[in-house]
C-alpha positions as CSV (number, residue, x, y, z in Angstrom):
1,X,63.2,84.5,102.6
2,X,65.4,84.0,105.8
3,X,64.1,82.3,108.8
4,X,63.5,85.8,110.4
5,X,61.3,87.0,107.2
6,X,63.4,88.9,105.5
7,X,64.5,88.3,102.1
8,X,67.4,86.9,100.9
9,X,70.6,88.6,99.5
10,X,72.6,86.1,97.3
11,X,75.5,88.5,96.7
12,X,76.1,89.7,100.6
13,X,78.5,87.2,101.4
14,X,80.0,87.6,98.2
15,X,80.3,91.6,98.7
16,X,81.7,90.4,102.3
17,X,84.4,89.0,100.9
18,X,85.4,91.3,98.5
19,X,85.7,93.9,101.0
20,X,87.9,91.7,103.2
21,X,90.0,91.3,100.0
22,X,90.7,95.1,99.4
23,X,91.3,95.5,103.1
24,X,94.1,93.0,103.1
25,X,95.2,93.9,99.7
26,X,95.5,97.4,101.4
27,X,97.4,96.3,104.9
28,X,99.8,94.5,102.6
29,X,100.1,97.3,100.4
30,X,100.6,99.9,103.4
31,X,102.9,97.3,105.5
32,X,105.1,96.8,102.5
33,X,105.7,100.5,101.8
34,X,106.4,101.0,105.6
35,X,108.7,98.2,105.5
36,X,110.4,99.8,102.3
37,X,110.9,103.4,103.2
38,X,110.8,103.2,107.0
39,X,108.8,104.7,109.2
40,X,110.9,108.0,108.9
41,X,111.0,108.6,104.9
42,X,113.9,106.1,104.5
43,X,116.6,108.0,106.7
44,X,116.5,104.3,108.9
45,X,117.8,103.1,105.5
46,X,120.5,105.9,105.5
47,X,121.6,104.7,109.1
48,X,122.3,101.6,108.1
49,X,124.2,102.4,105.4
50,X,126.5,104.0,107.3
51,X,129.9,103.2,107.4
52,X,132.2,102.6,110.7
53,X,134.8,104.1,111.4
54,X,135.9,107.7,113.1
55,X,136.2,110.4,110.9
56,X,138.4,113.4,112.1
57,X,136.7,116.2,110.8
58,X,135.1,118.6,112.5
59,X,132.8,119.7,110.1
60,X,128.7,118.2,109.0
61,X,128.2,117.0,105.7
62,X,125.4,118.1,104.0
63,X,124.2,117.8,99.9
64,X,125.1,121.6,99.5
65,X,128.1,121.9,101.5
66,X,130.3,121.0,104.8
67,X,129.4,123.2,107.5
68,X,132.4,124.2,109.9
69,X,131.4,123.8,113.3
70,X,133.5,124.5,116.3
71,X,133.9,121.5,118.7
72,X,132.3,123.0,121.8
73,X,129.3,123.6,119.5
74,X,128.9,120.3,118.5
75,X,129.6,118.7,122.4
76,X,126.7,121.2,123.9
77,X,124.2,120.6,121.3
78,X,125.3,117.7,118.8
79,X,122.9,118.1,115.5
80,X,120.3,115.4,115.1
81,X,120.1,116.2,111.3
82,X,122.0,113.8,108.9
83,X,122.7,114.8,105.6
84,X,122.2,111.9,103.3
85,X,122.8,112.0,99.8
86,X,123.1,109.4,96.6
87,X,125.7,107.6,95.5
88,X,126.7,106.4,92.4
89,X,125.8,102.6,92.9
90,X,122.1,104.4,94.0
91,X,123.1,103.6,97.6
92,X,122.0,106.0,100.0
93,X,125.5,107.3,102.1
94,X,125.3,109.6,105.5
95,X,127.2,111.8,107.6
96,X,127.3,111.8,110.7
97,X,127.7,114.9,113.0
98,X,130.7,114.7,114.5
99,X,132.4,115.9,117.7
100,X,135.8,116.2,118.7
101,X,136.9,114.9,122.0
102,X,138.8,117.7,123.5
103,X,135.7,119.5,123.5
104,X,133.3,117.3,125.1
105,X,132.7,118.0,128.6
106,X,135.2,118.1,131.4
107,X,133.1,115.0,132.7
108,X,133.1,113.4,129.3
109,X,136.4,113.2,129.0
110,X,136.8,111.5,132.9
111,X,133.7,109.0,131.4
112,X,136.6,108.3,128.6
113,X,139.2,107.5,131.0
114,X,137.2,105.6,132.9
115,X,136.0,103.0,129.9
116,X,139.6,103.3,128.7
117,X,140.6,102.0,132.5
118,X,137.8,99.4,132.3
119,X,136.1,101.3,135.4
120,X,135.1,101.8,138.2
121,X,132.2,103.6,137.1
122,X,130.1,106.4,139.6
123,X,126.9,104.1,138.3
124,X,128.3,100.6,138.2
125,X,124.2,98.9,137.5
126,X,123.8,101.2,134.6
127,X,127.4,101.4,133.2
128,X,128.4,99.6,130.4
129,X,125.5,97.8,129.9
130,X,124.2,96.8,126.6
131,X,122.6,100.1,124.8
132,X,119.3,98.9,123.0
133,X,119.8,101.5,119.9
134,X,115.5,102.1,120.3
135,X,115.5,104.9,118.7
136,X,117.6,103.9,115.8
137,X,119.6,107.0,115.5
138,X,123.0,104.8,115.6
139,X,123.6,102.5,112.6
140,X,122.2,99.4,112.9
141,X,124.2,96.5,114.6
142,X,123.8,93.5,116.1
143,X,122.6,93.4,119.0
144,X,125.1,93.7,122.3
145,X,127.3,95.9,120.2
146,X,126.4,99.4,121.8
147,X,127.8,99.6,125.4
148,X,126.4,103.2,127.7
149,X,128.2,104.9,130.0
150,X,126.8,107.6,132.3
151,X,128.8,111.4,132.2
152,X,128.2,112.8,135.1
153,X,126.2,116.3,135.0
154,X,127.0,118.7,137.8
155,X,123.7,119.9,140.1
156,X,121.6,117.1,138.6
157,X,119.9,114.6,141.2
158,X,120.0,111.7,139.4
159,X,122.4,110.4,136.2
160,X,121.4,113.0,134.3
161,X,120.9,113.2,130.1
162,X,124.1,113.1,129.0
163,X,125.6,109.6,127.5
164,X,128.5,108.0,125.8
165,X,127.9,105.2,124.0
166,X,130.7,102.8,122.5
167,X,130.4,100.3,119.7
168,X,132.9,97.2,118.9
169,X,135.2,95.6,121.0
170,X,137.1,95.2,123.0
171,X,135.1,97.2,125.5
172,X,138.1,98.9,126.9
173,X,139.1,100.7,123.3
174,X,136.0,100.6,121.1
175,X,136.6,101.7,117.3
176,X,132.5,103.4,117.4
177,X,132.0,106.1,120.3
178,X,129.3,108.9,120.0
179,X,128.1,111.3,122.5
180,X,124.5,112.2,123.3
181,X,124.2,115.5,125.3
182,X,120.0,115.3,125.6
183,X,119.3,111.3,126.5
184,X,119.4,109.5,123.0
185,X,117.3,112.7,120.9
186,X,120.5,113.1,118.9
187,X,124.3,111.9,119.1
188,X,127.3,112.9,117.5
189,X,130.0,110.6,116.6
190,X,133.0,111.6,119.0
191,X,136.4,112.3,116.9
192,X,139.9,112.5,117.9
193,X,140.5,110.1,120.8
């Protein structure tokens, strides 16, 4: 009997225990398979895998096959999908949309000139700054390699949704540039500078 009258239960702290133990067994287990396959099914994986470097086609991979797609296409509404598929080393390879530069916007293609120039830029605070990568559409780098730089949109009362982000120095003629058209929801990897 307890203090309080009731009787004792000799195996309750043991039966605590144990179901502490299968709780952490099964954080473990879950933060372990998170950590494996990502948050996303594994395509953060496939992002890292990525290789740098410009491509100069115009066209998006995918397992089945290339899809042509005109370059004014891919400026107004650059595909978030990335086709990923298996190598022979079991490494998982993407492809990036891509996006060629003659067909960004007219106010791209000044943003270009202007990080080509090293400036000035219309938003000098924002400009150039160091470009987090939070939503981890960009392969993975170190972090300071991604620069942003504002393109202007017409009408629009503030700095608007459209980006171009660099990657690499020197900061003036950056091997990585992509182009984001909806504020970071999905980029295309700019082609033909």
């Amino acid at each position: 009997m307890t203090p309080t009258g009731r009787p004792t239960k000799p195996w309750a702290p043991a039966a605590r225990r144990a179901a502490w133990v299968v709780v952490a067994v099964l954080f473990v287990v879950t933060w372990l398979l998170v950590r494996a396959l990502g948050s996303d099914g594994g395509t953060q994986e496939a992002s890292r895998a990525l290789p740098s470097g410009s491509s100069s086609s115009r066209s998006v991979a995918s397992p089945q096959a290339p899809q042509k797609a005109s370059p004014k296409a891919a400026a107004s509404s650059p595909s978030r999908a990335r086709a990923s598929t298996r190598s022979t080393s079991g490494a998982r390879a993407t492809a990036w949309p891509t996006c060629d530069a003659v067909g960004l916007p007219e106010q791209a293609r000044r943003t270009a000139s202007l990080i080509h120039a090293g400036g000035p830029f219309p938003y000098a605070r924002n400009d150039g700054v160091t470009f987090r990568n939070a939503e981890r559409l960009l392969p993975a780098r170190p972090d300071g390699y991604y620069r942003e730089y504002t393109v202007t949109t017409p009408g629009s009362p503030d700095r608007g949704t459209r980006r171009i982000i660099t990657g690499g120095d020197p900061p003036t003629d950056p091997p990585d540039w992509y182009y984001t058209a909806d504020h970071y929801q999905s980029f295309c990897q700019v082609t033909g500078r």
